[in-house]
C-alpha beads as a LAMMPS data file, in Angstrom:
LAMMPS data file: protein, C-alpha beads

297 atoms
296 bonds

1 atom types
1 bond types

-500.0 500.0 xlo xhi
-500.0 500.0 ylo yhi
-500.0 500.0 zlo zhi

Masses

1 110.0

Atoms # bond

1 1 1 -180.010 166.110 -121.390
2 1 1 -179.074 169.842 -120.873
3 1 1 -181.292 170.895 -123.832
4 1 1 -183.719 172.764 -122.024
5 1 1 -180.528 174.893 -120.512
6 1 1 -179.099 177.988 -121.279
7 1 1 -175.891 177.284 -122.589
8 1 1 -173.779 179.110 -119.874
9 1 1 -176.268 176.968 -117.366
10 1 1 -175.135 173.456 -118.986
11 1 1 -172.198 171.007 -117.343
12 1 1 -169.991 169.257 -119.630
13 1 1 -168.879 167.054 -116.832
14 1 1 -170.866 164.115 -118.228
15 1 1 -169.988 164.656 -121.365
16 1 1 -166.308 165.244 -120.665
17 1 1 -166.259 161.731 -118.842
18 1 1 -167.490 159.250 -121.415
19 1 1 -165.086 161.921 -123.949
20 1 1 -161.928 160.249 -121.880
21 1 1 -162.778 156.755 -121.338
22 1 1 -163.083 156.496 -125.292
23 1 1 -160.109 158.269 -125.771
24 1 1 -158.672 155.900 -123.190
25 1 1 -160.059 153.431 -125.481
26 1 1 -159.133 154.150 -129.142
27 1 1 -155.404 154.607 -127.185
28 1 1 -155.609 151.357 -126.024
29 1 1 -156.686 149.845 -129.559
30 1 1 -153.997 151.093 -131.388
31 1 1 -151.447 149.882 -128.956
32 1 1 -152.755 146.684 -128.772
33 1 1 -152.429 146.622 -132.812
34 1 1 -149.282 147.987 -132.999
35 1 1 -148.048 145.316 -130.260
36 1 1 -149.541 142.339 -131.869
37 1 1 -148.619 143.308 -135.822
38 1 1 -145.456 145.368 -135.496
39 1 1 -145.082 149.329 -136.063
40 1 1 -144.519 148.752 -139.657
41 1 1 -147.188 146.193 -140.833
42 1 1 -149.735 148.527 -139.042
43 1 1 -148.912 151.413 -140.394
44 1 1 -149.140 149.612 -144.274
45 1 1 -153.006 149.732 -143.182
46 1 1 -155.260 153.164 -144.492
47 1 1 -157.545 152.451 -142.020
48 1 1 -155.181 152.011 -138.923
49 1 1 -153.349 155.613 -140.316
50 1 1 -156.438 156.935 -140.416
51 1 1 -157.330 155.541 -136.314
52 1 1 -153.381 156.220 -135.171
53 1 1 -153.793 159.994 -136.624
54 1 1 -157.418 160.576 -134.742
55 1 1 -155.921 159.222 -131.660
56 1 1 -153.130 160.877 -131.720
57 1 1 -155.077 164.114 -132.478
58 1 1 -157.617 163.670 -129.390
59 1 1 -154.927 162.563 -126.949
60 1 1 -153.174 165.473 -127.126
61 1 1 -156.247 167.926 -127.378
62 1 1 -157.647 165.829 -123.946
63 1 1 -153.763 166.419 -122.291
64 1 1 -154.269 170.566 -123.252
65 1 1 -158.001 170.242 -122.270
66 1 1 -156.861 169.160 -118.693
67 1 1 -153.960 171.542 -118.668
68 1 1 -156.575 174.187 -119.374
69 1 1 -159.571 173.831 -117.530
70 1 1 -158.791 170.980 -115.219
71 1 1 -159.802 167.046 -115.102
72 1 1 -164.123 166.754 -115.133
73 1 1 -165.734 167.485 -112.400
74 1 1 -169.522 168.545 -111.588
75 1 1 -170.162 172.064 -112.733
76 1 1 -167.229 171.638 -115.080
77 1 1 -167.833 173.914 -117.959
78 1 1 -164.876 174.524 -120.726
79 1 1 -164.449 178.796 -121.415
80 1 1 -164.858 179.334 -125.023
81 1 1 -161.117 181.293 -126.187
82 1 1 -161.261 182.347 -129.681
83 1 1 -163.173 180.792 -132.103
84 1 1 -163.249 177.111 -130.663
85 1 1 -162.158 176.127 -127.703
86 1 1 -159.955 173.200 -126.875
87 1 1 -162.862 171.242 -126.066
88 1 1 -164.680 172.134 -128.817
89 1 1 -161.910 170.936 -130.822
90 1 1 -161.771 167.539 -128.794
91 1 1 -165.416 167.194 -129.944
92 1 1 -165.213 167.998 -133.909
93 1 1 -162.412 165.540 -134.041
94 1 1 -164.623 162.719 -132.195
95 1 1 -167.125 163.137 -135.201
96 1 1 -164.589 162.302 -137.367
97 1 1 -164.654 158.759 -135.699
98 1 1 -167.713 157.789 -137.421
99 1 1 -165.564 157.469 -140.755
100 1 1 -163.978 154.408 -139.002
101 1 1 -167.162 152.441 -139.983
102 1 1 -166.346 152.785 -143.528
103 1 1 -163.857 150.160 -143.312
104 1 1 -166.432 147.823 -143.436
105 1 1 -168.123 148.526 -147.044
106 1 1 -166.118 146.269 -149.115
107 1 1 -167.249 143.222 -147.223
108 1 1 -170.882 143.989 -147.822
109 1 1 -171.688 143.479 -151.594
110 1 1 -174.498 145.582 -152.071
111 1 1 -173.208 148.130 -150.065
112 1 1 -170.359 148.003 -152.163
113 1 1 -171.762 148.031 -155.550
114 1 1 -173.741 151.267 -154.578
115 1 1 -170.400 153.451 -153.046
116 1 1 -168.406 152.074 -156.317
117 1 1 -171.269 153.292 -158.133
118 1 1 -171.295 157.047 -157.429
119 1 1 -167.573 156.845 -157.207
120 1 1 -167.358 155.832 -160.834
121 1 1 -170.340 158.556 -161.338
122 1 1 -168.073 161.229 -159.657
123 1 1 -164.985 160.699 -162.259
124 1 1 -167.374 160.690 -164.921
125 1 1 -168.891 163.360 -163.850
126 1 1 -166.737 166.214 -165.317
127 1 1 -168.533 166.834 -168.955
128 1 1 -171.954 166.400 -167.150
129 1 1 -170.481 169.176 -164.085
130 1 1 -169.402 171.244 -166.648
131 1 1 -172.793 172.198 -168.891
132 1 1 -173.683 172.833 -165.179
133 1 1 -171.261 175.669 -164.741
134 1 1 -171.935 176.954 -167.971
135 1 1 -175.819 176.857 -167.432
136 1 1 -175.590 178.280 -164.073
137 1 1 -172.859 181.292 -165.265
138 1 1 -175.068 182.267 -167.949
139 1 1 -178.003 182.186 -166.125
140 1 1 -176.733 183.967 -162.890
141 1 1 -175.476 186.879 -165.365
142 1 1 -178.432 187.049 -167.173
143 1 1 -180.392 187.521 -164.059
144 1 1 -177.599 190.471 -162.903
145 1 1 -178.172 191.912 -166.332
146 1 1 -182.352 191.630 -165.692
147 1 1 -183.000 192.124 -161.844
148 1 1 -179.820 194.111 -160.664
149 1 1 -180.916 196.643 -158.200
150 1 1 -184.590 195.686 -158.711
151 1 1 -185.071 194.857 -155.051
152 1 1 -184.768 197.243 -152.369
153 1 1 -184.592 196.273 -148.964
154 1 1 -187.413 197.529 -146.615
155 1 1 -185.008 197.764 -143.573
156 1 1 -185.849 196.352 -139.932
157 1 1 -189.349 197.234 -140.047
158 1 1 -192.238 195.038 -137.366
159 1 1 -193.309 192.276 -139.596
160 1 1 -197.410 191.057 -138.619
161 1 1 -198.379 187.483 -140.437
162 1 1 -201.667 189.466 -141.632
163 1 1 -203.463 189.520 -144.753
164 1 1 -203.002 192.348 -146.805
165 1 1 -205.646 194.435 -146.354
166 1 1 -204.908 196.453 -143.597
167 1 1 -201.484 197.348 -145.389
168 1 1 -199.275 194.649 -143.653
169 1 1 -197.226 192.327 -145.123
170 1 1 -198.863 189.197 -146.045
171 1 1 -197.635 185.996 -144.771
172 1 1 -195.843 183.553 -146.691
173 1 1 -194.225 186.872 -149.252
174 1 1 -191.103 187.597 -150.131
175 1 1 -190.524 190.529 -147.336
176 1 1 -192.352 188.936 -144.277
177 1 1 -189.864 185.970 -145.142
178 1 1 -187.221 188.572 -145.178
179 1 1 -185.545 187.055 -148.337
180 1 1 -183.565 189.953 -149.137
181 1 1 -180.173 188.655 -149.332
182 1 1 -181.833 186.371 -152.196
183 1 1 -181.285 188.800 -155.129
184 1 1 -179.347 189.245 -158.255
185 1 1 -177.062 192.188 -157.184
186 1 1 -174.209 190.172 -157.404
187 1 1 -173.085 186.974 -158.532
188 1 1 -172.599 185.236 -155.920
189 1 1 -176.493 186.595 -154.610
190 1 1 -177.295 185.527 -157.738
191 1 1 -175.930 181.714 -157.657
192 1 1 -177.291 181.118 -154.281
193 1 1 -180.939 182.239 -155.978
194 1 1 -180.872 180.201 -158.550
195 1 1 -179.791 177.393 -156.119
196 1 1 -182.760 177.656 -154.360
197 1 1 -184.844 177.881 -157.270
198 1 1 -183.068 174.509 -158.481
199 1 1 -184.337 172.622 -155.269
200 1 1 -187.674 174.526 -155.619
201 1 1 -186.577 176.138 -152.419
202 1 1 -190.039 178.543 -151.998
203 1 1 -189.296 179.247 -155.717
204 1 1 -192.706 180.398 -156.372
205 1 1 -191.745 183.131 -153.995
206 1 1 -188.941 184.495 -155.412
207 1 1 -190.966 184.149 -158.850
208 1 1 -193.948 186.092 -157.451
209 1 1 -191.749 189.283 -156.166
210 1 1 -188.905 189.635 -158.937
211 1 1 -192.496 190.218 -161.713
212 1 1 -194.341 192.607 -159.235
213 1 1 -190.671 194.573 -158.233
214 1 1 -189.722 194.860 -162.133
215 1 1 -192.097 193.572 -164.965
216 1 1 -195.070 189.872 -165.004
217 1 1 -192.283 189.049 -168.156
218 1 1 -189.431 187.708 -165.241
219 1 1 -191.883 185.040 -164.379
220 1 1 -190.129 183.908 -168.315
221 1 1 -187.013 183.868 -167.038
222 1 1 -187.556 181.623 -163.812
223 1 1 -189.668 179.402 -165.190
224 1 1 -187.594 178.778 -167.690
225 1 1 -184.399 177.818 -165.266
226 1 1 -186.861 175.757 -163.169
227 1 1 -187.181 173.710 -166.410
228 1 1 -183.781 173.495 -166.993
229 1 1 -182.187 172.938 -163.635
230 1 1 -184.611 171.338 -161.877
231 1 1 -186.961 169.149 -164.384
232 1 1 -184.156 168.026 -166.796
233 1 1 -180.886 168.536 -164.968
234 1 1 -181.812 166.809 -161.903
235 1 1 -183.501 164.248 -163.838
236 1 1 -180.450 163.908 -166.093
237 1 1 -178.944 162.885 -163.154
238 1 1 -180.544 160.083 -161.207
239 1 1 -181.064 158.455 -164.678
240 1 1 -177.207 158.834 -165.229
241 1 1 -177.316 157.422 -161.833
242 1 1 -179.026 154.795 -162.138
243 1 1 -177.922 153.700 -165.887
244 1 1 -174.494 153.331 -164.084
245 1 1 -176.142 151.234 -161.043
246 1 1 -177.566 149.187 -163.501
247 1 1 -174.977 148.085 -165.653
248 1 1 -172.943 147.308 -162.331
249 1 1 -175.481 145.231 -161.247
250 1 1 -176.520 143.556 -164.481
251 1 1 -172.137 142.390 -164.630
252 1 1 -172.583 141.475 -161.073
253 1 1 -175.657 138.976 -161.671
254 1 1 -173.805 137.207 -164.435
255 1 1 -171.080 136.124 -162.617
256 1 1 -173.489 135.066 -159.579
257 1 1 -174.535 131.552 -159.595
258 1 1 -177.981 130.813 -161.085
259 1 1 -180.118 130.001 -158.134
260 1 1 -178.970 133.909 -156.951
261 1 1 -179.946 135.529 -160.100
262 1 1 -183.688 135.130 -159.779
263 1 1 -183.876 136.965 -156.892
264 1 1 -181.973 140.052 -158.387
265 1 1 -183.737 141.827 -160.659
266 1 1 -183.447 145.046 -163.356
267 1 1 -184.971 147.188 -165.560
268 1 1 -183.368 145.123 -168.399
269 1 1 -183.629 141.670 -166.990
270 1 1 -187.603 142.629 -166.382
271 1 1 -188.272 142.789 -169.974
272 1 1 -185.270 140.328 -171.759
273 1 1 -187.646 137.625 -171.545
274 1 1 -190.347 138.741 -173.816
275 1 1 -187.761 139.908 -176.452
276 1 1 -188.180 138.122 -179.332
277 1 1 -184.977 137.828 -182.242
278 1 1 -186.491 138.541 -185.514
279 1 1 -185.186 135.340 -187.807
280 1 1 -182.882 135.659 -190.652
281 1 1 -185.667 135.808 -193.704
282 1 1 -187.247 138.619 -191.324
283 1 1 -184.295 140.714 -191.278
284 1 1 -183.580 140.401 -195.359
285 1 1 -187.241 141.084 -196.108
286 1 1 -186.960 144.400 -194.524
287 1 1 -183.569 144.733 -195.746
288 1 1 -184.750 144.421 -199.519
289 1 1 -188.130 146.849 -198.710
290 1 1 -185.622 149.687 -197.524
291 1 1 -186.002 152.386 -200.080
292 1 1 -182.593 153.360 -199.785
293 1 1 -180.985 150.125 -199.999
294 1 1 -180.686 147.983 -203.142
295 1 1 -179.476 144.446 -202.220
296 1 1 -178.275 141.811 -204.677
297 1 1 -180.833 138.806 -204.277

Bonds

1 1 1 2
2 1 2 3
3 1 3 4
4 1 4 5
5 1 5 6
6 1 6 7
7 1 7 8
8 1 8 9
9 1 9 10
10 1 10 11
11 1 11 12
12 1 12 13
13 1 13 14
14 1 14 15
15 1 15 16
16 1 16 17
17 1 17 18
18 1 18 19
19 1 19 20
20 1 20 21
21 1 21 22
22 1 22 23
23 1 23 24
24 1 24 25
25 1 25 26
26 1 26 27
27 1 27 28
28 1 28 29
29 1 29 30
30 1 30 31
31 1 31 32
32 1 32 33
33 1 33 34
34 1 34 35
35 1 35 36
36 1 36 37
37 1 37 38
38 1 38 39
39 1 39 40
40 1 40 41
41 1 41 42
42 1 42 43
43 1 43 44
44 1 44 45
45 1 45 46
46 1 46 47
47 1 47 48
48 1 48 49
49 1 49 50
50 1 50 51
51 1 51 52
52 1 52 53
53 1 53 54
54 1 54 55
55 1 55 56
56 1 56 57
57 1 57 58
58 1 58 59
59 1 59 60
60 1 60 61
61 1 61 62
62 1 62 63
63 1 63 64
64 1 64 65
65 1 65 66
66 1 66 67
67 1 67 68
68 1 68 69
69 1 69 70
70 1 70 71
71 1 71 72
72 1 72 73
73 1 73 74
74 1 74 75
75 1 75 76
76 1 76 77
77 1 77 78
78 1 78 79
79 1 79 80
80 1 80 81
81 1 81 82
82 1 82 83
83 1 83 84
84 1 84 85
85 1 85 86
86 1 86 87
87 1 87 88
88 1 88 89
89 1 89 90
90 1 90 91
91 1 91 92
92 1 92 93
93 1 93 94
94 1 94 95
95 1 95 96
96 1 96 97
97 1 97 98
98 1 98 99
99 1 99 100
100 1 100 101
101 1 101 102
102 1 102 103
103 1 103 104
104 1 104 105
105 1 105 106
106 1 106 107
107 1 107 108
108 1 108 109
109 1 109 110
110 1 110 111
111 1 111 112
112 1 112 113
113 1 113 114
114 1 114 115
115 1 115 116
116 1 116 117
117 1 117 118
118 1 118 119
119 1 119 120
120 1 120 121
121 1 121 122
122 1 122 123
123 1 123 124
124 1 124 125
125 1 125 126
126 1 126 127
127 1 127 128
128 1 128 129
129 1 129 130
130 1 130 131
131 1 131 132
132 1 132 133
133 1 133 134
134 1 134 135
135 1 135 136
136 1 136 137
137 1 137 138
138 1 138 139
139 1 139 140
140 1 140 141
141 1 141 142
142 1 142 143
143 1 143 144
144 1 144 145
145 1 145 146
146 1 146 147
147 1 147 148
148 1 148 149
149 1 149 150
150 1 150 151
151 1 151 152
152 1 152 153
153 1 153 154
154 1 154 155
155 1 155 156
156 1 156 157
157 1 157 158
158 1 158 159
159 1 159 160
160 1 160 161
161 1 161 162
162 1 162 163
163 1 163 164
164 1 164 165
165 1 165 166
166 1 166 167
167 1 167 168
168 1 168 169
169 1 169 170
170 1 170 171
171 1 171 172
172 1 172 173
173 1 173 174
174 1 174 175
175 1 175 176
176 1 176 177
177 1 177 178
178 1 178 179
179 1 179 180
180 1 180 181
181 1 181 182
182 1 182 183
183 1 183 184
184 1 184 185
185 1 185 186
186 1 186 187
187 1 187 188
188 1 188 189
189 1 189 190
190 1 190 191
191 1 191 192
192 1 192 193
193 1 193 194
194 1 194 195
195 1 195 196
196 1 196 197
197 1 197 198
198 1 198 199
199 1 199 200
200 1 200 201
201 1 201 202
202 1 202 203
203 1 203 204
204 1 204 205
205 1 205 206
206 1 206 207
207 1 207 208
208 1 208 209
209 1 209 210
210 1 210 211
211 1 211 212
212 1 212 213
213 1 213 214
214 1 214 215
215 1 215 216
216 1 216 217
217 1 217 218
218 1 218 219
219 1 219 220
220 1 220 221
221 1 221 222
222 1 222 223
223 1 223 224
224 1 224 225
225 1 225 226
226 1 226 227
227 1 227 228
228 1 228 229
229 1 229 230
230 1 230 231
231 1 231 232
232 1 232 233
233 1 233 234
234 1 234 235
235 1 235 236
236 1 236 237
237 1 237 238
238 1 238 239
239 1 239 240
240 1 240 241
241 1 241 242
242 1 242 243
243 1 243 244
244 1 244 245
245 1 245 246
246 1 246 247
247 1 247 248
248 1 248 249
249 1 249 250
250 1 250 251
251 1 251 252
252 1 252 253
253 1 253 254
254 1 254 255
255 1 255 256
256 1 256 257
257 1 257 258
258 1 258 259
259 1 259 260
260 1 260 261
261 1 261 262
262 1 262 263
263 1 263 264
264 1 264 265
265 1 265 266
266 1 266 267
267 1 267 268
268 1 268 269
269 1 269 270
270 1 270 271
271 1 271 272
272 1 272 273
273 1 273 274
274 1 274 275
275 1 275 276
276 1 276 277
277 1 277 278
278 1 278 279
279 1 279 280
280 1 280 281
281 1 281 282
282 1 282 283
283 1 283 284
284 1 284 285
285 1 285 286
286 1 286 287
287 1 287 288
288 1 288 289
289 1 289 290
290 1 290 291
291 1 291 292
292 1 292 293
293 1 293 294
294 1 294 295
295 1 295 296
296 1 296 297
């Protein structure tokens, strides 16, 4: 509503409003609970900690709000003091509502199958995280060893989106995008390049400047960790992903009733039906024509 506003020209008043009655209401909620199931049988609950500690958290960041800048009114704007102010505060916690919803992913299946399939992806993750590390470390000190120093910042100098034939900086390069702090002077510079190289971030960018600031060879270098990183690392990945959503849903489908499972289909189930089991003589035929083998008839 305000967005058109300077933000010293906004009013929170709305804002700070509908920010109490829900307050009012999540307080509300958890008394009711804790009146109808006991203190105890509540608190057995993750979910109801999880509201109780929220609501407990606003309430008393709405009581200091008040104490601090007064109850809503029009005009009402909270002072920022430090590095959040109270109201901020009220409003990061109020985001943290939204996790509340999650409560209700167990009693939808699919949903279900999909969250217990990257959490099982996550624990199993640590061999496959690792070559990571060890790809990206070597890489990122490689690139300090290579490009260190290679790139010298121009300063604040007027940037013109011009071709480059009046002597201007052409549009779309690496200085009138002021990439600067995208360099391999340090390793953490470094990580954060390779990063966006990995999501092909402007990568042909960075590729085009790092061979005209040192030598046409480092074009090697980056091409070579887009093929790593991005072609077969982040392909690794999904099919890892997807291996794991398979086999949960192929285990899921057998236990379903029949009428259910020809609606539910895989890579695997696509192509079972066509399979054909080679027959006993088949198998010992081959068996006996292995070169390597020498069977007993």
């Amino acid at each position: 509503m305000d967005a058109d506003k300077q933000p010293s020209e906004r009013d929170d008043f709305f804002l700070g409003a509908i920010n109490c009655f829900f307050i009012l209401y999540y307080l509300l909620e958890m008394l009711l609970k804790i009146l109808a199931m006991g203190l105890k049988r509540y608190l057995s609950y993750p979910s109801n900690r999880f509201d109780g500690l929220l609501t407990g958290i606003l309430l008393i960041l709405e009581i200091a709000t008040f104490a601090v800048y007064g109850f809503p009114h029009p005009g009402w704007r909270p002072e920022l003091m430090g590095l959040l102010s109270l109201w901020d505060m009220v409003r990061l916690v109020n985001m943290l509502i939204v996790f509340r919803f999650l409560r209700i992913i167990p009693n939808m299946k699919f949903m279900a199958l999909v969250v217990t399939t990257l959490l099982d992806l996550v624990k199993n993750l640590r061999a496959f995280a690792g070559i990571l590390v060890v790809v990206f470390y070597a890489f990122a000190i490689t690139g300090i060893m290579l490009f260190k120093g290679a790139v010298v910042p121009m300063g604040n100098i007027s940037i013109v989106n011009t071709t480059s034939g009046n002597g201007s900086l052409q549009c779309g390069t690496y200085e009138q995008l002021e990439y600067w702090p995208n360099n391999f002077d340090d390793f953490a510079a470094a990580v954060v390049t390779l990063w966006d190289v990995m999501v092909v971030n402007n990568w042909q960018v960075f590729l085009e400047a790092f061979s005209r600031y040192s030598s046409p060879w480092a074009k090697t270098y980056f091409v070579a960790w887009w093929l790593i990183s991005s072609v077969i690392w982040v392909n690794l990945f999904v099919a890892l992903l997807l291996e794991n959503f398979i086999h949960k849903w192929d285990r899921r489908c057998h236990r379903e009733p029949l009428s259910d499972i020809e609606y539910q289909r895989t890579v695997e189930l696509m192509f079972r039906d066509v399979l054909e089991e080679p027959t006993e003589e088949e198998l010992m035929e081959r068996l006996h024509q292995h070169p390597h083998l020498h069977l007993c008839r």
